[in-house]
C-alpha positions as CSV (number, residue, x, y, z in Angstrom):
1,X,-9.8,-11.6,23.6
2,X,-8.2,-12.9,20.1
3,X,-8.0,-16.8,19.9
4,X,-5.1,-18.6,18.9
5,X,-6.4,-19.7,16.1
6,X,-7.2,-15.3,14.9
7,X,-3.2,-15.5,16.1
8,X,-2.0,-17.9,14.0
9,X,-4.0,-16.6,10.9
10,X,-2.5,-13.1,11.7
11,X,0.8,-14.3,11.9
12,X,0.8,-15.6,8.0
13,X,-0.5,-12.6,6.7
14,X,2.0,-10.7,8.6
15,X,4.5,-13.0,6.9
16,X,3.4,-12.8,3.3
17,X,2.7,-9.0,4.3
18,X,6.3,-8.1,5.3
19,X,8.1,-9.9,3.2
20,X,6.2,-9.3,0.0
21,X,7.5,-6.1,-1.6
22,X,10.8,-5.6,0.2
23,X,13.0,-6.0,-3.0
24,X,11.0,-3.5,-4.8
25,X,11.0,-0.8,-2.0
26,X,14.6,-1.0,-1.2
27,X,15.4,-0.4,-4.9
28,X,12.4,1.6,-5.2
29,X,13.1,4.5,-2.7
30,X,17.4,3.7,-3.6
31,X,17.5,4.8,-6.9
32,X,15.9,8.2,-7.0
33,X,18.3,9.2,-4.2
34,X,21.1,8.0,-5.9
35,X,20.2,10.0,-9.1
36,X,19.3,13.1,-7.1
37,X,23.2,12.5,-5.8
38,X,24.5,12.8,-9.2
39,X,22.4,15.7,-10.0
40,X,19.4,14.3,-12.3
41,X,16.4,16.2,-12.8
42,X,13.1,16.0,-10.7
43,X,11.0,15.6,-13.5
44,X,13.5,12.2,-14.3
45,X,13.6,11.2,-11.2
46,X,9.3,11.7,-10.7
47,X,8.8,9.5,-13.9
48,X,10.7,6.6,-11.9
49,X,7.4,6.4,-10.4
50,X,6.5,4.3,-13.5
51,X,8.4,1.1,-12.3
52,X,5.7,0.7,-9.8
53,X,3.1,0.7,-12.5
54,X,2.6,-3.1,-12.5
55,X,1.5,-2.7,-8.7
56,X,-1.6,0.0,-10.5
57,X,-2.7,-2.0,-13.3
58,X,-2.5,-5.6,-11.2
59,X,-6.5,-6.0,-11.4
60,X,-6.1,-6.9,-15.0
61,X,-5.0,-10.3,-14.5
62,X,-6.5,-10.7,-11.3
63,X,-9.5,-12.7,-12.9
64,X,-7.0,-15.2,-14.1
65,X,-5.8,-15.6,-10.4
66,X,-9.4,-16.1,-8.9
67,X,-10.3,-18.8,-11.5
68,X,-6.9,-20.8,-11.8
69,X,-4.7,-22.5,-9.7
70,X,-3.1,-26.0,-9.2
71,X,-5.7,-26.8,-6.5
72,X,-3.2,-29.6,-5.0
73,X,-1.2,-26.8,-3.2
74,X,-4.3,-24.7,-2.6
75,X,-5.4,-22.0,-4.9
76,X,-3.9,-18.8,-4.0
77,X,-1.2,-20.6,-1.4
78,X,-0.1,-21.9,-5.4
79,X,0.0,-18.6,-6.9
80,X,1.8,-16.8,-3.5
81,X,4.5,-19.5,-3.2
82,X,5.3,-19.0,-7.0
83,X,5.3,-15.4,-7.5
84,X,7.4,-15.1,-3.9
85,X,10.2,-17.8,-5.4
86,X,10.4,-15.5,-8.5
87,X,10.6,-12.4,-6.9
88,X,13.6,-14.0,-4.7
89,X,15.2,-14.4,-8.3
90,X,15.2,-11.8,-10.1
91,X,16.6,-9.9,-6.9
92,X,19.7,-12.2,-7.3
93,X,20.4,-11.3,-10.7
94,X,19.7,-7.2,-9.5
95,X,22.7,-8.1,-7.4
96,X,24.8,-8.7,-10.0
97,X,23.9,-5.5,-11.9
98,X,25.8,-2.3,-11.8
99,X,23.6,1.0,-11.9
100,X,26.3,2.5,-13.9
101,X,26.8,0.1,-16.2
102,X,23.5,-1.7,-16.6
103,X,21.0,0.7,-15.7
104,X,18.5,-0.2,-18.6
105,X,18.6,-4.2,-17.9
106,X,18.3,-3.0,-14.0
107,X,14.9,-0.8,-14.8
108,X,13.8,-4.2,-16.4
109,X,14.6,-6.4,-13.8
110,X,12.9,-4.1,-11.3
111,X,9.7,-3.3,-13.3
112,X,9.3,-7.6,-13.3
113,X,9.8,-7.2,-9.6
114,X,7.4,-4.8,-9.7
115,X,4.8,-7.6,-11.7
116,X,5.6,-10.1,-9.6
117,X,5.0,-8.2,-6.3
118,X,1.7,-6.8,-7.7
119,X,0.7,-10.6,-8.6
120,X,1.6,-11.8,-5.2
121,X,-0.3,-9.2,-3.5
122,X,-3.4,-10.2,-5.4
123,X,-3.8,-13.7,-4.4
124,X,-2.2,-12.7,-0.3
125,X,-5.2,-10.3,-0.7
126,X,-7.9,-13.2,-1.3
127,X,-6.5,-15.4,0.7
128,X,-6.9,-12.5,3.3
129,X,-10.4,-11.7,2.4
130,X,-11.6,-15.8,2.6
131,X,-9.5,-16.2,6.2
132,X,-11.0,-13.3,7.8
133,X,-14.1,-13.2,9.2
134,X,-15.5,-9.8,9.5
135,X,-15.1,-8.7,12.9
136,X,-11.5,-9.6,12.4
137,X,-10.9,-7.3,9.4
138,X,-9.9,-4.5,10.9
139,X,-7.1,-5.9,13.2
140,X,-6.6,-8.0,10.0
141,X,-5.5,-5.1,8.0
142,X,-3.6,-3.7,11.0
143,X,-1.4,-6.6,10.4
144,X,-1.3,-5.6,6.5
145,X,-0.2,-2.3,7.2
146,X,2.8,-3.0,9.9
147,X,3.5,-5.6,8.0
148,X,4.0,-3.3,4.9
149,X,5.3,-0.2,7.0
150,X,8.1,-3.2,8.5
151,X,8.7,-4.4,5.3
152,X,9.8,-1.1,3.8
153,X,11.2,0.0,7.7
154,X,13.5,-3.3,6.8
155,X,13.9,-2.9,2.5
156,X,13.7,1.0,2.6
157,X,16.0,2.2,5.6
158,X,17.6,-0.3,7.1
159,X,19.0,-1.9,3.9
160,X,19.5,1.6,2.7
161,X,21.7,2.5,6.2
162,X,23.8,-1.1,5.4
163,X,24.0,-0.6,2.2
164,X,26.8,1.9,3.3
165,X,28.7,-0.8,4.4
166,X,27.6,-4.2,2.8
167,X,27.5,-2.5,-0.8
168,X,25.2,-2.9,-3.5
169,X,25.5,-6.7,-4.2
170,X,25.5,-8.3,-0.7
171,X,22.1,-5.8,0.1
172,X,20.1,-7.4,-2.9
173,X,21.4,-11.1,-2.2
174,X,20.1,-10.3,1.8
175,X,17.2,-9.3,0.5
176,X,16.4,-12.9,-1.8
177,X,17.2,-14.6,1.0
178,X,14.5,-13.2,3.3
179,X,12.1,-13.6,0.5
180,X,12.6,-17.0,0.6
181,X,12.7,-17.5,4.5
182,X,9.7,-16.3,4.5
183,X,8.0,-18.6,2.4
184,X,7.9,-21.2,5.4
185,X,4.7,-20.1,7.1
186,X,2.9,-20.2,4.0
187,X,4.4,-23.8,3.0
188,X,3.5,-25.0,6.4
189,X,-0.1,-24.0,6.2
190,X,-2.9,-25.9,4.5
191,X,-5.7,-24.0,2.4
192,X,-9.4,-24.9,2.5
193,X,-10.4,-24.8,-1.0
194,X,-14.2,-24.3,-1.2
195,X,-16.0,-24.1,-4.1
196,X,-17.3,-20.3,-5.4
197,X,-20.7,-19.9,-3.6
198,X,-24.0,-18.1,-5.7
199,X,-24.6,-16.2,-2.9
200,X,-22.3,-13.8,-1.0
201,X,-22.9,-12.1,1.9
202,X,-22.1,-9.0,2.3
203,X,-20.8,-7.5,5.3
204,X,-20.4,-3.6,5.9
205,X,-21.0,-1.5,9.8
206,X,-24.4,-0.6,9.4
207,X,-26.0,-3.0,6.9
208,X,-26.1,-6.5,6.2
209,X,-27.0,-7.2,2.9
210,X,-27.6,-11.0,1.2
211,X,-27.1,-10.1,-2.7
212,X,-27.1,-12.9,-5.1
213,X,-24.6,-12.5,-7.6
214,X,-23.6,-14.3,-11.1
215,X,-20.8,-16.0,-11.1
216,X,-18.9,-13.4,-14.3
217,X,-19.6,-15.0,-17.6
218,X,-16.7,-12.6,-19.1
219,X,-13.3,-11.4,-18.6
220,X,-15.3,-7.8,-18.5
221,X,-18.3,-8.4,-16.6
222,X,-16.0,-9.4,-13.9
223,X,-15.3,-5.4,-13.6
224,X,-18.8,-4.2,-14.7
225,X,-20.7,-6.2,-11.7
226,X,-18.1,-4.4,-9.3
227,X,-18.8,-1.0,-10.5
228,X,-22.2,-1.5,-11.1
229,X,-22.8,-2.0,-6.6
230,X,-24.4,1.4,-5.4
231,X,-22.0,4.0,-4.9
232,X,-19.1,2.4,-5.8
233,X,-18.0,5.3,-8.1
234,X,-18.4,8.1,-5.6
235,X,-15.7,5.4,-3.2
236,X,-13.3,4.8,-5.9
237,X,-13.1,8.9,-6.4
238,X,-12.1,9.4,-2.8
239,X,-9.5,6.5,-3.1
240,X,-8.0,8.7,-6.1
241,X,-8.1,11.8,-4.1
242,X,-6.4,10.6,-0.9
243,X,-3.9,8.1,-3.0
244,X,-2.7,11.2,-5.2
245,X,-2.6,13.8,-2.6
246,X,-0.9,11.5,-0.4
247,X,1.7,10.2,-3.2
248,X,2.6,13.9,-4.5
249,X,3.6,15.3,-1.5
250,X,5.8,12.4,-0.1
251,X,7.7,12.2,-3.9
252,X,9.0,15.5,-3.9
253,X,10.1,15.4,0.0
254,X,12.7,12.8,-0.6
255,X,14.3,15.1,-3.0
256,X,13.9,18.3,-1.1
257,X,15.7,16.4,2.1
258,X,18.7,15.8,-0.3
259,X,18.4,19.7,-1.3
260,X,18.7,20.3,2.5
261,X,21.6,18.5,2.5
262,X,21.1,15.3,4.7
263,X,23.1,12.1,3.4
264,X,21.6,9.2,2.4
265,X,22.1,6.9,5.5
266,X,20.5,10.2,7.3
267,X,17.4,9.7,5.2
268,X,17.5,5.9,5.2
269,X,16.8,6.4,9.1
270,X,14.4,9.1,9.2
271,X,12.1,8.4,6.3
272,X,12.9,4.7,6.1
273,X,12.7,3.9,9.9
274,X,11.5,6.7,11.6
275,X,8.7,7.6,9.3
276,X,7.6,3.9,8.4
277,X,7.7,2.9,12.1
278,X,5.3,6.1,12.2
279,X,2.7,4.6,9.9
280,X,2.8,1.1,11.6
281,X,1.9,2.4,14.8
282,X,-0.5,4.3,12.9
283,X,-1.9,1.0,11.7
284,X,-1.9,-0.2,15.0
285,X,-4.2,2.6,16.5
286,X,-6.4,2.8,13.7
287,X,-7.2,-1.0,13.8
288,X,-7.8,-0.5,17.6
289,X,-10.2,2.7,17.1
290,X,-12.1,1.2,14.2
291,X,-13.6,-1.6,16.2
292,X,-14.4,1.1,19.0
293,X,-15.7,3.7,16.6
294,X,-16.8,1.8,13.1
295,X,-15.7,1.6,9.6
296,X,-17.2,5.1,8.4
297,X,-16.4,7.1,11.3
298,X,-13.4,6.3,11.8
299,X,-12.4,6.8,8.1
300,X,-13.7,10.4,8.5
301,X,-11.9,11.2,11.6
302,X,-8.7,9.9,10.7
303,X,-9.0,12.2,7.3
304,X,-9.4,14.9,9.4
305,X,-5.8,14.3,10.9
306,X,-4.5,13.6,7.9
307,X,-5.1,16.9,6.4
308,X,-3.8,18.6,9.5
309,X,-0.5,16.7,9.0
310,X,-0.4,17.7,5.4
311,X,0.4,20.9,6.6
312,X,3.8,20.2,7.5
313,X,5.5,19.2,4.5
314,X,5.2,23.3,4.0
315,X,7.6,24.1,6.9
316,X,10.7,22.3,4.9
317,X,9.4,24.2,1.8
318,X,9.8,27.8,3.3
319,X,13.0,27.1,4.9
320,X,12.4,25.9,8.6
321,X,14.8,22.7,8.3
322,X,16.0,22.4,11.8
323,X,16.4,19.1,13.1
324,X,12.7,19.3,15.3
325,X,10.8,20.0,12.1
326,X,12.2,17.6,9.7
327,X,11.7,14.5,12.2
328,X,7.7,15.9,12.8
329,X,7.1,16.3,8.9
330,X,8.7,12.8,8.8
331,X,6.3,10.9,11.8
332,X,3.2,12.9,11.5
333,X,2.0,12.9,7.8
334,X,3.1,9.0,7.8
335,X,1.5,8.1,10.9
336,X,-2.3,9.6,9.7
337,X,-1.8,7.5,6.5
338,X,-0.8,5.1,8.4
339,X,-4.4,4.8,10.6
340,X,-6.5,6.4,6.7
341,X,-4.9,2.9,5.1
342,X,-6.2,0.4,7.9
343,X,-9.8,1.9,7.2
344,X,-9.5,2.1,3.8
345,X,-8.4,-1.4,3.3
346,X,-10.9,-2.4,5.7
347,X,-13.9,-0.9,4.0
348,X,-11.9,-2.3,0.4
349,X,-12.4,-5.7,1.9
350,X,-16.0,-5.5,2.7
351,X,-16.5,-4.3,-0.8
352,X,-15.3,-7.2,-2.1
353,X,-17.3,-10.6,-2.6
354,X,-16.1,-14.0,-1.9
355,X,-16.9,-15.3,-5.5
356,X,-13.8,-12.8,-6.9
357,X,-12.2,-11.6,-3.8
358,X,-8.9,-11.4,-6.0
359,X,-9.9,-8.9,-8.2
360,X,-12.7,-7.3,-6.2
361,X,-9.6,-6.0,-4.1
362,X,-7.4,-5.6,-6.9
363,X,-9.7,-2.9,-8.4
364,X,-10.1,-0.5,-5.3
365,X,-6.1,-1.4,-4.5
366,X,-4.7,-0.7,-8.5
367,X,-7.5,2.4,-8.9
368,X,-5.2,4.1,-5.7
369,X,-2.0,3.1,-6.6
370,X,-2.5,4.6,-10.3
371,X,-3.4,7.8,-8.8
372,X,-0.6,7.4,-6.7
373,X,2.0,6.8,-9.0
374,X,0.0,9.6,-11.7
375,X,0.5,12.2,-9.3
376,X,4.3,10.8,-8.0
377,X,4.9,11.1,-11.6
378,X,3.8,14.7,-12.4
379,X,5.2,15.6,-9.2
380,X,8.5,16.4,-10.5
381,X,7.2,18.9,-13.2
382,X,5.0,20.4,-11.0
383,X,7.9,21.0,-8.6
384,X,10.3,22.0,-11.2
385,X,7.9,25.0,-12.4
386,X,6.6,26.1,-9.4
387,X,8.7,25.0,-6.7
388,X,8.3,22.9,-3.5
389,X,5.6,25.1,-2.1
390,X,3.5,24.4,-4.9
391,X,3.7,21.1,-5.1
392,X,2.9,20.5,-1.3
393,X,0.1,23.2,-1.5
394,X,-1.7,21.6,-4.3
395,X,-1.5,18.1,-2.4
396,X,-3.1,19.7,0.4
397,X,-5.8,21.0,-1.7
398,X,-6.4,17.5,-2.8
399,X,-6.2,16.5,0.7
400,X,-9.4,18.9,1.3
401,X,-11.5,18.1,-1.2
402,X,-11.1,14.2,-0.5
403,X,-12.3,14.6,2.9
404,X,-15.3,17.0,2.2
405,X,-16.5,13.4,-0.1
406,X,-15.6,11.5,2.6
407,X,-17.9,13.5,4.4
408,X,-20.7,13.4,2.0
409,X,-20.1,9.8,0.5
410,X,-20.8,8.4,4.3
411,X,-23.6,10.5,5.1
412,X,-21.8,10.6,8.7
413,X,-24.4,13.1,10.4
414,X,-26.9,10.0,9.7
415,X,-24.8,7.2,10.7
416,X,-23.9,9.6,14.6
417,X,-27.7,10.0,14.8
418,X,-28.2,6.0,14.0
419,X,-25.7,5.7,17.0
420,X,-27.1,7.8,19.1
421,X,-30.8,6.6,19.2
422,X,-29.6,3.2,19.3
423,X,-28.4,4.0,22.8
């Protein structure tokens, strides 16, 4: 039975959660169908995968965010408040812009929406790690990932659908107001600020373990102790492998549904509702199953669908396009990333310590998103020389190879037998 007080603490992370990146998705996913429109490359329209790359490289001033803040407001409830007011800003002056006209400003304007999104994240991140006690992580990052999937379901189609009717201006102005709407849970709520503690405990599904840990006497250490924790490499590699395999094969679909010739309002709905509502209730059941079957489990099972849904993005490539297929290549690939991102940012958050939550996160999170967006941005070339099919084969190759270290990283024959002889 969840408490109200789990409730309430769910409800303003789902806040900051939603909310949070909506200006950048709606102009994120907008302009590369627009482009495709007016007949620009796919190896252009694959490198506007670079406007995202403030959201990789975020851990780099992460550090700055764990140590400083005006402690008065409460230290990352500071930092969220003022990178949310600023993102609300410089989506008014987007409004304003004409992608004709002003399409360099515009990039600008967008890559510091991009900054201020990736800052934001970083201290809604630590504030998330801090608020959560363990056994409510995994329904806690349920709540990350609807609250993402609603966000872009919200930015991302349903913007994209009115923007048939409101126009380019009135879209971007709706969009700074919600941003700051939903600042009011987070200006209503009060943060404990407790001094860093020496000693962290770390909590993960099979071992407790009390480390003692320095608090970082550099700007670099901060990222050595990190990578130094047992393992940690071997994670961060399967966090590149599902993030690029993932992020290559869902690029080069939006442009091959514009090659099919479906409209823009038509893929508004399916990839922008239909597909994100896919990956929320994904995030729902994979929060649900994680507390029945574990962390590591779990994160192997759901892997295993994953790669079976990778399949499908080859059934639009060699030419079955009816109206059945498209909608399952949209649900079924989404809703398997959808469960895969509530364990991984579940196990990220146990990896992280409560002396540098901030960053700890911001490590694993920007390590994925840079493969991501590497392999969003090659995508294009990839495409252009060997065509759809290649593309989405070598994804599912990726795709393979990410759950065979899964498999191996997590030693899950050991942890079923641990299970079973504990019964």
């Amino acid at each position: 039975m969840i408490s109200i007080k789990s409730l309430k603490k769910f409800g303003l992370l789902g806040s900051l959660y939603v909310s949070q990146f909506m200006p950048f998705w709606f102009l994120y996913q907008a302009l590369p169908l627009f482009m495709r429109q007016k007949g620009v490359s796919l190896e252009t329209i694959g490198l506007l995968q670079l406007l995202a790359l403030p959201i990789s490289l975020n851990f780099l001033w992460s550090p700055l965010i764990d140590r400083y803040g005006f402690t008065r407001w409460g230290h990352y409830r500071f930092w969220i408040i003022c990178f949310q007011l600023l993102i609300a800003g410089m989506t008014a002056i987007c409004a304003w812009l004409s992608v004709e006209n002003n399409f360099t400003i515009l990039l600008i304007c967008i890559t510091l929406i991009s900054l201020f999104s990736a800052s934001q994240d970083i201290a809604t991140d630590a504030l998330a790690i801090g608020l959560l006690k363990p056994h409510e992580r995994g329904l806690g990052n349920t709540v990350q990932i609807v609250g993402n999937s609603l966000g872009s379901v919200i930015s991302g189609g349903g913007m994209l659908i009115l923007f048939n009717y409101w126009g380019w201006a009135a879209s971007l102005q709706t969009l700074a107001l919600i941003m700051v709407v939903a600042l009011v849970p987070i200006l209503c709520y009060q943060e404990n600020v407790h001094k860093k503690q020496i000693s962290v405990n770390r909590q993960s599904e099979d071992l407790t373990e009390q480390s003692t840990v320095k608090f970082p006497v550099s700007y670099f250490q901060t990222f050595i102790n990190f990578c130094r924790h047992p393992e940690m490499m071997n994670w961060l590699l399967i966090l590149v492998l599902y993030s690029s395999s993932s992020h290559m094969a869902a690029t080069m679909y939006r442009p091959l549904l514009v090659d099919i010739g479906l409209s823009l309002s038509d893929i508004g709905w399916l990839q922008g509702v239909v597909g994100t509502s896919a990956a929320a209730i994904g995030g729902i059941v994979g929060g649900l199953l994680i507390s029945v079957w574990g962390r590591k489990r779990s994160l192997f099972l759901f892997s295993l669908l994953w790669v079976i849904t990778m399949l499908t993005y080859l059934f639009p490539a060699f030419g079955f396009t009816s109206l059945p297929v498209v909608y399952l290549v949209a649900i079924s690939p989404l809703f398997s990333i959808g469960i895969m991102s509530t364990a991984t940012s579940t196990l990220m958050m146990d990896n992280s310590s409560l002396e540098t939550p901030g960053t700890d996160y911001a490590l694993q999170s920007s390590v994925s998103i840079f493969a991501s967006l590497g392999a969003a941005a090659i995508s294009g070339v990839i495409a252009a020389t060997i065509g759809y099919r290649g593309v989405f084969s070598i994804s599912l190759a990726i795709a393979i190879i990410s759950v065979l270290m899964i498999f191996k990283h997590f030693n899950i024959n050991t942890v079923a037998k641990k299970k079973s002889m504990k019964r």
